[in-house]
C-alpha positions in Angstrom: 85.4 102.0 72.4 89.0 101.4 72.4 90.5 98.2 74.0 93.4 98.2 76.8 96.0 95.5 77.5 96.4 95.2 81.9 99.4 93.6 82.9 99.0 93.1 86.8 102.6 91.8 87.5 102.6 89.8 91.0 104.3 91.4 93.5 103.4 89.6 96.4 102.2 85.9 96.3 100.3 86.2 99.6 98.3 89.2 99.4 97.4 87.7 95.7 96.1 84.5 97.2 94.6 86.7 99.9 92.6 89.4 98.1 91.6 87.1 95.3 88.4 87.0 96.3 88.0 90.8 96.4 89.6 90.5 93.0 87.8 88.2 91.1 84.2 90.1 92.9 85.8 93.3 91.5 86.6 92.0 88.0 83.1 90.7 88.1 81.4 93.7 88.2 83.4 95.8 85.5 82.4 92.2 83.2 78.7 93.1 84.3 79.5 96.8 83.3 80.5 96.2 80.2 84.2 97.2 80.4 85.9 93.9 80.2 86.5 92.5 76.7 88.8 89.5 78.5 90.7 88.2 81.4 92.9 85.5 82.9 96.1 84.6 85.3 99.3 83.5 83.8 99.7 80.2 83.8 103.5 80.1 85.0 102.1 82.4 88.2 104.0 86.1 87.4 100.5 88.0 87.1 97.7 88.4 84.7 96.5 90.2 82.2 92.8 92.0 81.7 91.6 93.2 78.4 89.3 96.3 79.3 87.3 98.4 77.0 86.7 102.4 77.9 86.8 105.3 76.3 90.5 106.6 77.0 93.7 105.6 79.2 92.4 107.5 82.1 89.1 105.6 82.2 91.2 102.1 82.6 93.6 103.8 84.9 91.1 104.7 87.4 89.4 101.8 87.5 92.7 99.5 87.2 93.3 101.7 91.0 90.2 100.6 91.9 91.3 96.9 92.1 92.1 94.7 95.4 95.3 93.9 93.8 96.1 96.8 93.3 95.0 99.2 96.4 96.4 96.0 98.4 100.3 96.0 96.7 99.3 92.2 95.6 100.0 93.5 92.1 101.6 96.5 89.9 100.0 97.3 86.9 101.1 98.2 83.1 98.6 99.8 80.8 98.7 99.3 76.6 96.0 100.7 74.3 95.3 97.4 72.5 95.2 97.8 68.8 93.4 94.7 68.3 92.8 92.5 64.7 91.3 89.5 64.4 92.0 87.3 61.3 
């Protein structure tokens, strides 16, 4: 598995505070599916970031469309294969 860095940039502050529910249900799931390594808001309130894990950049991307945020125009996104290291 390879590990993805999800910017989800805020694009419009109402729609995010509207469709967070349908959000955070949505993020849910792909936790319970196993493709979620990670995941949290900025604190200063420009966006978020998800950590997913999948098999290829076309694996995240369709399921990163797949988000409320996203289908909605609450949020862009930016994908990064994540090289991560720990130590």
């Amino acid at each position: 598995m390879k590990y993805f860095a999800v910017f989800l940039p805020m694009k419009d502050e109402e729609k995010s505070k509207k469709y967070r529910p349908e959000h955070l249900s949505f993020l849910q799931e792909k936790l319970e599916d196993g493709y979620i390594f990670a995941k949290g808001p900025f604190v200063d309130g420009s966006g978020g970031l998800v950590i997913y894990t999948a098999n290829n950049f076309e694996q995240v991307e369709t399921m990163v469309r797949q988000d409320p945020y996203v289908i909605n125009g609450a949020r862009g996104y930016e994908i990064h294969e994540w090289g991560m290291t720990v130590g």
